[in-house]
Structure formats: C-alpha cells, structure tokens
C-alpha positions in Angstrom: 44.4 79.2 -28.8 46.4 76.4 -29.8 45.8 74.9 -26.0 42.3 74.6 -27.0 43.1 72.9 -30.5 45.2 70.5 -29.0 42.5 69.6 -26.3 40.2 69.3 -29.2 42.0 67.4 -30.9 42.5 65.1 -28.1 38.4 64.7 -27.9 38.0 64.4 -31.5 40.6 61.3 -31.6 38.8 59.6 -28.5 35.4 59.9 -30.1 35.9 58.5 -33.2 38.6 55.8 -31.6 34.7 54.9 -29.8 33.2 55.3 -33.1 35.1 53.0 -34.9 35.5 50.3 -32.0 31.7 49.9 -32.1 31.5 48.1 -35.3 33.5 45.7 -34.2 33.4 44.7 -30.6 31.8 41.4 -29.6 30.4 41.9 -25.9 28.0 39.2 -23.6 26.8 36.2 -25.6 27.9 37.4 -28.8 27.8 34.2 -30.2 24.8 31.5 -29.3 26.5 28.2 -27.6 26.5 26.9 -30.7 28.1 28.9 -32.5 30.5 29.6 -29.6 31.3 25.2 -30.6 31.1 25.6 -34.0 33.5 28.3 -34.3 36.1 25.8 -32.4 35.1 23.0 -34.4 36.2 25.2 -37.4 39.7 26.5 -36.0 41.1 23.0 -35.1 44.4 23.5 -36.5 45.7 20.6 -38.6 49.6 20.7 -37.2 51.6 22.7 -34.5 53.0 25.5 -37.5 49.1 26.3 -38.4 48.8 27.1 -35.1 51.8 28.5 -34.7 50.9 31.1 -37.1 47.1 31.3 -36.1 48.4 31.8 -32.7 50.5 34.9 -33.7 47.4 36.4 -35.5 45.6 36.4 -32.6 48.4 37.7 -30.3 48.5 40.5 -33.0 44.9 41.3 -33.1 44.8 41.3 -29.0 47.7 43.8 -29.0 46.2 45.8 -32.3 42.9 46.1 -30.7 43.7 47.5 -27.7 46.4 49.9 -28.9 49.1 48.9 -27.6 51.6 47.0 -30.0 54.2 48.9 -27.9 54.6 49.4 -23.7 54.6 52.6 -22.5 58.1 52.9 -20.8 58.7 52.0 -17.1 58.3 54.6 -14.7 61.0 53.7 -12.4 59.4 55.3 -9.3 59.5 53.6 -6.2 57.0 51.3 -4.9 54.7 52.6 -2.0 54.7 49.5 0.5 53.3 50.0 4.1 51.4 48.4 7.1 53.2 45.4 7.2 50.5 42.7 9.4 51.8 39.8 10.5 49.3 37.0 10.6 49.2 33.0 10.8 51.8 31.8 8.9 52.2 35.1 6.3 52.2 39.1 6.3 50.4 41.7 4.3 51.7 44.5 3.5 49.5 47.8 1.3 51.7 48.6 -1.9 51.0 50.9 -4.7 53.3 51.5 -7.4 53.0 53.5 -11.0 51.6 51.7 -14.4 52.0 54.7 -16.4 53.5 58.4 -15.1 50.9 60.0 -12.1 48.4 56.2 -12.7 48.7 54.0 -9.5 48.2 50.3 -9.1 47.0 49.2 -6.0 46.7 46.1 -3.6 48.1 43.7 -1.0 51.1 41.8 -1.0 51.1 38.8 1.2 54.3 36.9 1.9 55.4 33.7 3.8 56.3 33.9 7.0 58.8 30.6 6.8 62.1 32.1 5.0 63.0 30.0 2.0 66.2 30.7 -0.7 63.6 31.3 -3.3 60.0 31.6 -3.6 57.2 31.4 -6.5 55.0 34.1 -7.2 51.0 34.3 -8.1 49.7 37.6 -9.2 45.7 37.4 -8.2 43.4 40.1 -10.3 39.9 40.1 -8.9 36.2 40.1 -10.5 33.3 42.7 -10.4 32.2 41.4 -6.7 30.8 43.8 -3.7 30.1 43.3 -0.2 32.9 44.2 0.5 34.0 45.1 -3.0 37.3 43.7 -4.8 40.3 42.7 -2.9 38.6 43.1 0.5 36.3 40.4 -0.1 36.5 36.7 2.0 37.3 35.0 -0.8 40.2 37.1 -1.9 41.5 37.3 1.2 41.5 33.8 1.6 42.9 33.0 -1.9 45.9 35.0 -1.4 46.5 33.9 2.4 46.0 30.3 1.6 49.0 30.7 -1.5 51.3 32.8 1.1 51.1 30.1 3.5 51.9 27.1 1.2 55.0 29.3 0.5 54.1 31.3 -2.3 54.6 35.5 -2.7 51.0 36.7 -4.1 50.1 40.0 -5.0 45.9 40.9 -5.3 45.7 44.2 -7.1 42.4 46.3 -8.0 40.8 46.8 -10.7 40.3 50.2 -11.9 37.5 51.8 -10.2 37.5 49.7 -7.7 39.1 49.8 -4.0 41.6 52.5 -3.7 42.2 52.7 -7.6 39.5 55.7 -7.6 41.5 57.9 -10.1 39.2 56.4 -12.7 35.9 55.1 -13.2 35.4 51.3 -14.1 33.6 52.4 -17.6 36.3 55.0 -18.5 36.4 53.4 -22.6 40.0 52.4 -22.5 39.5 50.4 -19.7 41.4 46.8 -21.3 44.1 48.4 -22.3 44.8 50.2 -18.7 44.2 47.2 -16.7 46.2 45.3 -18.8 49.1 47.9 -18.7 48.3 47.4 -14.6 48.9 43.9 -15.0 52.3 43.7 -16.9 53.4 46.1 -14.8 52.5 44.0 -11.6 54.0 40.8 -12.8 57.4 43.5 -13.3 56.4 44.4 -9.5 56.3 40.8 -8.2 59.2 39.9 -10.1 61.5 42.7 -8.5 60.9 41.5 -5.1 64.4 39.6 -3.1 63.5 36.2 -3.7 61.3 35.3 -6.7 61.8 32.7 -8.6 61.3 34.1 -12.4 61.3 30.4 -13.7 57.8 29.8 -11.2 55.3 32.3 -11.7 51.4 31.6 -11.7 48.4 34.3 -12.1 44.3 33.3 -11.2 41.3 35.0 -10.9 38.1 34.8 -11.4 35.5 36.4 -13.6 37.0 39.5 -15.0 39.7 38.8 -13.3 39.8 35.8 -15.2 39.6 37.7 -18.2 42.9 39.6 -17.1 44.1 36.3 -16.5 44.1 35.1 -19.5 44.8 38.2 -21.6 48.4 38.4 -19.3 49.0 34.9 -19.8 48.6 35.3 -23.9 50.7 38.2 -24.0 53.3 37.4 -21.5 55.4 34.6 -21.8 56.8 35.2 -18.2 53.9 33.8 -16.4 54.4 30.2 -16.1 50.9 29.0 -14.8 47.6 29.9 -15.6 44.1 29.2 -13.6 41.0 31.4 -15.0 38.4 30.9 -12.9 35.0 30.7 -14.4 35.2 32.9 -16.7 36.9 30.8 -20.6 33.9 30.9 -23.0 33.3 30.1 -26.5 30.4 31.7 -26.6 30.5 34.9 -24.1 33.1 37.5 -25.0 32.9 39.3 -21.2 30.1 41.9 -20.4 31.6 44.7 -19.2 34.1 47.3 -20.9 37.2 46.2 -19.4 37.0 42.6 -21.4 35.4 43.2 -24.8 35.2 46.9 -24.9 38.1 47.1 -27.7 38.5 45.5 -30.7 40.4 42.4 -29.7 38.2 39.6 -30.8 37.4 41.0 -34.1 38.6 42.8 -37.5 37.3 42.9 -40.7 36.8 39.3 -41.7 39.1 38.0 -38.6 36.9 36.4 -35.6 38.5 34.7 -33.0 37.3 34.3 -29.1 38.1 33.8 -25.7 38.7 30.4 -25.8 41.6 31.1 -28.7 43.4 33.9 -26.7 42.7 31.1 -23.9 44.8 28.6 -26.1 47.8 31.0 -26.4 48.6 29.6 -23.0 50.2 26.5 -24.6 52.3 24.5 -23.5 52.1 26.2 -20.6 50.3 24.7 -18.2 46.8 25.9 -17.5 43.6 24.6 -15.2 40.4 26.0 -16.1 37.5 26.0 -13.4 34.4 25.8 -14.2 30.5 25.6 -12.7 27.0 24.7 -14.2 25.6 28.5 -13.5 27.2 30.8 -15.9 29.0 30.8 -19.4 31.8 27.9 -18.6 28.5 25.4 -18.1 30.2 24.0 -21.2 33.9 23.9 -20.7 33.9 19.7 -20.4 32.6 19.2 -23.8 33.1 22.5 -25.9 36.6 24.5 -24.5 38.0 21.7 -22.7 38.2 19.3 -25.7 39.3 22.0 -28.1 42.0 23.0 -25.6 43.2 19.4 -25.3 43.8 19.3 -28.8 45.7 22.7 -29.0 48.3 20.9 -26.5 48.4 17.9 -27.9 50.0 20.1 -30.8 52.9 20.3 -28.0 53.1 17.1 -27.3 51.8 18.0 -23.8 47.8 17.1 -23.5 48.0 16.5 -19.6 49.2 19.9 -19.0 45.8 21.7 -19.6 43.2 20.6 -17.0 39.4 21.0 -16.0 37.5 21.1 -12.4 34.0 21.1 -13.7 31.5 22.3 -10.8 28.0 21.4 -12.1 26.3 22.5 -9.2 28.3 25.9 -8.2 27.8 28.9 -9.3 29.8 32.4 -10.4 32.7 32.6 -7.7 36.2 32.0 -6.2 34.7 29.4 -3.1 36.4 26.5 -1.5 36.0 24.4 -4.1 37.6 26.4 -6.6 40.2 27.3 -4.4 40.9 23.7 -3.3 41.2 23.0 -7.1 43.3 25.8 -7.7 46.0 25.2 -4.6 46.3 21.3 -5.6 47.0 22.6 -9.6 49.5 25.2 -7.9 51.6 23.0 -5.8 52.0 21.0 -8.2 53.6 23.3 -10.9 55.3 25.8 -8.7 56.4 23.4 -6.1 54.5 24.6 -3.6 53.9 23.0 -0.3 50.0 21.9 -0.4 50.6 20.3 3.1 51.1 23.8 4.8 48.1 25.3 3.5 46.2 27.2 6.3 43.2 29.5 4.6 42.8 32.5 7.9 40.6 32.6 10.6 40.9 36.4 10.5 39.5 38.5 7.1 41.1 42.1 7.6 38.9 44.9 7.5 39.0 47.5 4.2 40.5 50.2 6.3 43.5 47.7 7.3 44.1 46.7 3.8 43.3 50.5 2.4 46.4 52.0 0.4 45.7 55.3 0.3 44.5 57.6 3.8 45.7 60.0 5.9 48.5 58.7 7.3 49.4 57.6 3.1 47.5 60.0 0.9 47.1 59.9 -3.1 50.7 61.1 -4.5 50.3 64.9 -5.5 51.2 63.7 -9.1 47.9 61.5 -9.3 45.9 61.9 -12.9 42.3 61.9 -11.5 39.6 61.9 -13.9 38.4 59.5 -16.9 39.3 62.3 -19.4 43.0 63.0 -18.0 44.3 59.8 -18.2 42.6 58.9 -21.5 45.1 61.5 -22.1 47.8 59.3 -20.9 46.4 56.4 -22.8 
C-alpha cells in the first residue's frame, strides 16, 4: 500500500511540475523579431554592477527553472572507454560514463596523436540532425577530428534519445535539466583526463547543441571559450523540449532570452556563427551589437566576435568550422597550421558505445518514467 502512494505521489508531482511549467515557457518565435530587438534595446545595462546583478538574476532564474539550484552528487564510477582507432594524426576512442546513479552519457573521445605536456580541451554537444543521426554525422566527425589534430582533446557526446543514449526518449519533459546535468558532468569527464589544461577549455555546437552550449557556458565558469553555432536568438527561444521546455526564460513579471543567458559568457571570449536561413539571420545588427556592448562593460569588446553567413543555411559546414578552428587557435593556443579535417568518416557501428562485445551496464534506468524518478 504505501508502495503505490509513493508511486502516486511521484506522478502527481510530475504532472502538476508540467502543469505549472506551461504558463510560463517561451518555446519557437516566442517573440516577433522585433520584439526579440526591442527587448535588447530595453535591457542595455547602464554600468558593469547593473549587469552584474542583472546577470545573477538570470543565472538564478536558468538554475530555478530547471530545478536544479543544487548538483546531484558525483557518482564516482569509472569511465567506460573502449575501441581505441588510430587515425590521421588523432585516435577515437567509445566512452560512457554516469551523469546521475544507473543514467549514462555517451560519445567519442578523440585525442592527438602528437604527445604535448598539456593539452586544451573542447567538449562538442550536437543538434537534432539525421542521416546518420547525432555524433555519427560528417560534420561531427569532422569537427571533432579537425580540433584533435590541431592538438586539442574533444569529447562529442549524445543527446538524450539519440545514438546510444536510448534509456530515454528525446521528449521525456525534463529533458534541459538532464542534458545539462550530462554536460557538467562531461566537462568533469574531460577535465579528469592526464593532460588537460583546466586554464584552456572551449565548448561548440550547433543548433541545440548550441543551446547546450550556451546554457554550460552561463552556468559554468570553467569553460573558457564559447562558439554557439547558429543557434543565439532574440527572438526564438529553441523548438524543442530540451531548450525551452522549462521555465528558464520566464517568471512572473521576469523575461529574459537567449541572447541574455548568451551574454553571461562575458568576458569570456565567445564567437557566435551565424547564417541568412534560420533565427541568427539577425545576429549582425540585433545580438551582435547588444553583445558588444555587454563586453564593453568589461573593458573587453574585441573578445565577442561574429562570422555572419548570409547565404548558408542551418548547419555545422566548412565554413563554420573554418570560422570556428581560426577563433579556437587563437584562444586555446591551438596549432591552426596542423589542421587536417579526415578523409575517412567512421561508420555508427565503429563509433557505437554500447553492443555485444560492451552491453548497457545491468544498473541502467530505462524508461522516461524511471528516471524522471531520478530527476
């Protein structure tokens, strides 16, 4: 009897936690563009202490609205790492490792070939791409390889749902607050490995994953570098439920949006990429200027940078990456003369974390329900 109380219990919280998160979520164009620039125009802050405590606010309301004012305590299992490849200039290697107790992360570790005293590390979450889906995809793989060879250690990990994270669905309604869990707990993944340099740590993707990119950056101070890739919006808020599908842009009479929690990067320094297809069509004369002017706050104006693409579209292509790798080696020290992007793109079963020979741990939480639980 009091088994099935506690269980309903547990659905009774999670229902009205979905309840209540409805009235204030802003998802897609929430605003219209331009209100997406008139909202900036409005929150220029007059000195560096206004924004120091606007800044805070917004930290606050990110970490408020997605429940998690506090981490959930390392688990302190070993990391899973297997398969080591050893390509043109850099190895992969399959890894999974434990967010939360029986919840893995998993992805690809790709590491330099040429042996250095220290290296700098880039964490690279992925967007809602197929064909092949996530981490697999050319782009990725190229992304990560072309880092590894200019000397860096780079760790691609998948977003829930997706590739071998299959102990959830993408939709499951906690879905920011999980993959942001994931991604602290891979930057404390990257950061234990023989070698990293603490002091030169980067993270990039694109689309969602720019989203994630972001979102770390704002509530981690340890990454050092920050490149979202078409994805920093006044206007659009994210689409899907692991962007906007908690209450982290809004409460009561508090707004803010993307472009904000963007700003929460400074002085840090941060290139945003950009193309004329998609929500960023804007970023040189709406987020761009209002960025410039949150760093100039600092002192530090040149350290926030645009690549504006008018005539790309939504991805993570050459351009972007050749963008990307320049603002890179220039901030971590990287050697942009070495880059080499791969003439091979691994196949999904090479790159696969979990099969036969490496099955799911037995203490895997499968289902949306069972680690809402854990949530």
């Amino acid at each position: 009897m009091k088994k099935t109380l506690s269980l309903l219990c547990i659905v009774l919280f999670i229902s009205t936690t979905r309840l209540i998160a409805q009235d204030e979520l802003c998802q897609g164009d929430y605003f219209t563009e331009q209100q997406g620039y008139d909202f900036l125009q409005g929150h220029i802050p007059v000195s560096l202490t206004a924004w120091t405590e606007r800044s805070e606010k917004i930290r606050q309301q990110i970490k408020a609205g997605m429940q998690l004012e506090q981490m959930p305590a390392p688990v302190g299992s070993a990391p899973i790492i297997h398969s080591r490849k050893v390509m043109d200039g850099y190895t992969v290697e399959n890894v999974a490792f434990e967010s939360l107790p029986g919840f893995y992360v998993t992805g690809n570790l790709y590491r330099p070939l040429k042996k250095e005293k220290s290296y700098p590390a880039v964490l690279c979450p992925h967007g809602h791409f197929s064909n092949p889906d996530t981490r697999f995809n050319e782009n990725t793989q190229k992304r990560c390889a072309g880092l590894a060879t200019m000397g860096a250690v780079v760790f691609v990990y998948d977003m829930i749902g997706y590739g071998d994270s299959k102990q959830v669905t993408h939709t499951i309604a906690k879905a920011l607050k999980l993959q942001t869990i994931n991604s602290i707990r891979a930057l404390d993944f990257l950061l234990s490995l023989p070698g990293v340099d603490s002091n030169r740590v980067a993270v990039t993707g694109e689309s969602g994953g720019g989203t994630q990119s972001f979102i770390l950056t704002a509530l981690d101070n340890r990454i050092k570098v920050s490149v979202p890739c078409v994805m920093v919006s006044a206007y659009f808020f994210g689409g899907c439920v692991c962007e906007s599908g908690m209450p982290i842009h809004k409460k009561g009479d508090y707004q803010t949006n993307n472009t904000e929690i963007a700003a929460l990067t400074a002085p840090r320094p941060m290139l945003l990429i950009s193309d004329g297809a998609d929500w960023t069509k804007n970023n040189p004369t709406t987020e761009y200027p209002y960025l410039q002017k949150i760093y100039a706050l600092y002192g530090q104006k040149a350290r926030v940078e645009n690549v504006h693409l008018p005539n790309e579209k939504h991805d993570y292509g050459p351009s972007k990456r050749n963008a990307m790798y320049a603002f890179m080696a220039k901030y971590l020290k990287l050697d942009l003369k070495h880059l080499k992007e791969p003439a091979t793109i691994l196949t999904q079963a090479e790159l696969t974390v979990f099969d036969q020979q490496h099955p799911l741990p037995a203490n895997a939480v499968k289902g949306d329900d069972a680690v809402m639980v854990l949530l």
